[in-house]
N, C-alpha and C positions, 0 to 999 in steps of 0.2 A: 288648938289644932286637933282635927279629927285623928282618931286612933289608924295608925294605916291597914286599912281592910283585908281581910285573907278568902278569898274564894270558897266556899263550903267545898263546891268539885274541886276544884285545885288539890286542896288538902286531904281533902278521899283521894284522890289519883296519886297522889305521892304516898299517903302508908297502905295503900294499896304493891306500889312500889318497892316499898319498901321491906314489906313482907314477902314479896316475890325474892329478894336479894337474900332474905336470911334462909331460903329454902336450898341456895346454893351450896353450901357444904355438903349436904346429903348427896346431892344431887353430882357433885365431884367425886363424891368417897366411892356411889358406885359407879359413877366413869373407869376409873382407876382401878378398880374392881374387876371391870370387865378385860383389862390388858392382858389379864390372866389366862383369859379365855384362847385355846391355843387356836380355835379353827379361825381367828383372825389374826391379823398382821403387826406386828408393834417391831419394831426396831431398836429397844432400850437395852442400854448397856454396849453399845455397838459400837463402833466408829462411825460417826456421820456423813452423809454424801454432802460433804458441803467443802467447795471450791475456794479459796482464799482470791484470787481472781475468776474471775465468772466467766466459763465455755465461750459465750458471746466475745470479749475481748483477747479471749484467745484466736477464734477465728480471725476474727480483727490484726491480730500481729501478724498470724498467717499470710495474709488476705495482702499485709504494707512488705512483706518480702518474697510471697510468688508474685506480684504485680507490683513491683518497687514505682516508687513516684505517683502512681495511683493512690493510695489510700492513705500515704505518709500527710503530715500533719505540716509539713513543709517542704520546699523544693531541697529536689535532690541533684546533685551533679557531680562533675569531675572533684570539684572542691571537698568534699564534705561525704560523699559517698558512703568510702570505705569506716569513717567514722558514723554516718546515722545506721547504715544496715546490718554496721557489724555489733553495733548495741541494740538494736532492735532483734537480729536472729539472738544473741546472749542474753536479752531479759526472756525471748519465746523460749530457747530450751529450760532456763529455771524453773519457768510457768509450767511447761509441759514437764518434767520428771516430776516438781512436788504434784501437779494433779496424777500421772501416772502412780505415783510410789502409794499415792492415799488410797487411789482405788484397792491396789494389789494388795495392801494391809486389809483395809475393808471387806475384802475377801476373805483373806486369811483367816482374820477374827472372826468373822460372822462364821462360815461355813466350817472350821478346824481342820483349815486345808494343811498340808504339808508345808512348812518355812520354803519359801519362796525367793529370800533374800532380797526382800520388798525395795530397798534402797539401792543397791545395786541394780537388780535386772530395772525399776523406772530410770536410773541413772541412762546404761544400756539403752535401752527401749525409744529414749528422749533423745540422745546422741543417732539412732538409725533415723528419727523420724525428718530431723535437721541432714542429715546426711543426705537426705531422699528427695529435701526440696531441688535440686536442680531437674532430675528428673517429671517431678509433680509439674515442675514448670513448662517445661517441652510436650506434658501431656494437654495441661489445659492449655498450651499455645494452639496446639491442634483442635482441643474444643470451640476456643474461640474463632480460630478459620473455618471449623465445619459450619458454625452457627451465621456468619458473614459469608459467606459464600452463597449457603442456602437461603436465605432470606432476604428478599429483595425489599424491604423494609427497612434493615439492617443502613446505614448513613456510614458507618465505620466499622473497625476493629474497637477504636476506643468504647463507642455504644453500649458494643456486649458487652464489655469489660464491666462499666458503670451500672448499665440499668438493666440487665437481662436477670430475670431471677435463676432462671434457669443456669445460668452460670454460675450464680452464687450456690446453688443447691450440689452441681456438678461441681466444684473446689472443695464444698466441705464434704464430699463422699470420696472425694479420693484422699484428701488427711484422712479420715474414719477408718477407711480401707485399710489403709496401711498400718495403724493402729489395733485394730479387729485383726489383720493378719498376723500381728507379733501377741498377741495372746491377752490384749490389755482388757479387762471388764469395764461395763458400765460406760466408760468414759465418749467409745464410738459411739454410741448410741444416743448419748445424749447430746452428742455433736449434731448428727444429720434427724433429729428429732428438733433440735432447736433451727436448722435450715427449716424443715418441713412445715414449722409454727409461722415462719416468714413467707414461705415463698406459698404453700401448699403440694408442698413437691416433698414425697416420700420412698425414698431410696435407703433401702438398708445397706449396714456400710460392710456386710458380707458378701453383698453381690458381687461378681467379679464382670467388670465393663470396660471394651476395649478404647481403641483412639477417637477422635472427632465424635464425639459423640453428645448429640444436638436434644436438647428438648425447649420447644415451639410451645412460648406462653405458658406449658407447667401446670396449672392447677389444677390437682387432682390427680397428679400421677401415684403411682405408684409399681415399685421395684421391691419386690419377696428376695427373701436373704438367699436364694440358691440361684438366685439368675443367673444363667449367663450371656451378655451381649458380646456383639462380636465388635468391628469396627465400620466407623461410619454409618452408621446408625440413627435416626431422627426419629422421636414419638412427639407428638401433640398431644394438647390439654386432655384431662380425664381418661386416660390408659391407665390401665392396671395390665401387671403381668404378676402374677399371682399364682396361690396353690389353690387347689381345688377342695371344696369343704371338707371338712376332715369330722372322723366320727368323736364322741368322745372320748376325752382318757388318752386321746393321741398321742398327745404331749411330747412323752417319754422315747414313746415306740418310734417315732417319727422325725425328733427332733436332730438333725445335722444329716438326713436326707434329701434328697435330690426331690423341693417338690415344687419348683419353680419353672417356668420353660426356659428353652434357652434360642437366642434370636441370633443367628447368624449374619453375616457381615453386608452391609450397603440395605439392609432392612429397613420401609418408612410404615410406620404403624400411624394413622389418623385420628383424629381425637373420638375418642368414647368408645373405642376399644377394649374386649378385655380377651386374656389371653392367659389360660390358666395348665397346670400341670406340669410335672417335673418331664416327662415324657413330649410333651409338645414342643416341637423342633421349627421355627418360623427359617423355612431356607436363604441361603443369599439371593438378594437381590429380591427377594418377594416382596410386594405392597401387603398390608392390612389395612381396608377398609374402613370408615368411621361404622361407631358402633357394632361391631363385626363380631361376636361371640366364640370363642375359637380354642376349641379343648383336643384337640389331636393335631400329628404333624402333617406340618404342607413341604412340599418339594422345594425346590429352588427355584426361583425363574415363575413363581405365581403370585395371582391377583387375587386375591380374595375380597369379595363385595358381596355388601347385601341388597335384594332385589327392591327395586326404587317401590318405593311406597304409592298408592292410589291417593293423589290429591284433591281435592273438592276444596272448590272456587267459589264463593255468594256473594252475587250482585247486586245490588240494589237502586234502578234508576233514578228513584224519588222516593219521600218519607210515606207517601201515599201506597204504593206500590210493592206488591211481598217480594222477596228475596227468589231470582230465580237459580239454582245451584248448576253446577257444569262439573260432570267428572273426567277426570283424566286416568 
């Protein structure tokens, strides 16, 4: 029996391989080298941002107790009720003080912040956020009527519930909120940053947003941390409400100022809008136009549009025959 054959390339390709593999300790030692270097970022020695239960199924627990029987994993009733929601909110506050108490440590540590009594104030903090669902409930009840009312698409109340992103984006900003309002780091953000991965709906969970309040389709929105909306309220796809470009170095000077607009009550802003500055006051009751660019304040009681665009039309009777154009 013949010798079994070995490829000449083969075997060049592989100690070709293989001398590439013995280059890698060097090539490690000044990786690891380079951590030293301060103008970049390394996190060692720290306590790690890492969740024992993952943000996504926290939302998720949220999601089976403001919307009971919606999201639960089995029917709920008279029977059984008070037994599945009452272990379902008591695994969510567990879930919520140990992520709360990690962040406030991971602060602690990293930055040499003042003892904080990391366990206690997540304890604290986890207790208000449970405390606050009956309210959160009564809010998004109103989000889901404002978005059913206004949308003659809409088939139900259940619909929004289910399939509207824009309502899932709208639930995890107002947990976020409440959380960003009691002082917690990291955690708000990483909440309505993981809505925004889904839906494409970005809403910082600083904004302060009033009742019914409706976003149509969602993608591309986005809400700057100093907004403020009022109530009843509707934006459409690709809005931004935003701060206005900032110089550099800003950072510091700027950061926990007012550089967001603020949109007053019964306000419908149309898709591809943008609306920029802390100063920019959108009045009650005003429309914003699609694509409408809008950096100073408007009154109450206005319409803001941009002037219809000159359209050209080309016709073409036959393959034989040039394009003849028509402008409007």
């Amino acid at each position: 029996m013949d010798d079994f054959f070995i490829n000449p390339i083969c075997q060049s390709e592989r100690e070709n391989a293989s001398d590439s593999r013995k280059q890698l300790p060097k090539v490690i030692n000044k990786i690891i080298s380079s951590m030293e270097d301060k103008q970049c970022f390394a996190h060692i020695g720290d306590e790690p941002i890492h969740f024992s239960t993952s943000v996504k199924e926290t939302i998720d627990k949220f999601r089976e107790v403001l919307f009971p029987g919606y999201f639960s994993k089995e029917k709920i009733d008279g029977a059984n009720m008070i037994f599945n929601l009452g272990q379902v909110i008591s695994q969510l506050y567990d879930i919520m003080s140990e992520q709360i108490i990690h962040v406030l440590r991971h602060d602690c540590l990293r930055y040499g912040q003042a003892c904080s009594e990391c366990e206690s104030s997540g304890n604290d903090i986890a207790l208000k956020i449970i405390r606050a669902i009956p309210d959160i409930r009564i809010s998004l009840a109103e989000d889901v009527k404002g978005a059913y009312d206004g949308d003659p698409a809409a088939k139900s109340h259940d619909e929004v519930i289910f399939s509207y992103p824009g309502l899932y984006a709208i639930t995890v900003y107002r947990i976020a909120h409440i959380l960003h309002n009691n002082g917690v780091p990291q955690l708000p953000r990483i909440m309505t940053e993981h809505a925004h991965s889904l839906t494409g709906i970005d809403i910082h969970p600083g904004a302060n947003i009033g009742e019914r309040f409706v976003i149509d389709h969602g993608t591309g929105i986005v809400v700057g941390e100093t907004s403020v909306i009022g109530n009843n309220v509707r934006i459409y796809q690709n809005v931004t409400i935003g701060a206005l470009s900032l110089p550099p170095n800003a950072g510091e000077k700027l950061r926990g100022a007012k550089r967001h607009p603020t949109i007053e009550d019964d306000v419908i802003i149309y898709s591809g809008a943008t609306i920029l500055g802390g100063k920019t006051i959108v009045g009650a009751r005003s429309v914003v136009g699609g694509n409408v660019w809008l950096t100073r304040p408007i009154p109450a009681d206005t319409k803001v549009f941009i002037e219809s665009p000159r359209l050209i039309y080309k016709y073409q009777e036959s393959q034989e025959e040039p394009y003849y154009e028509y402008q409007i």
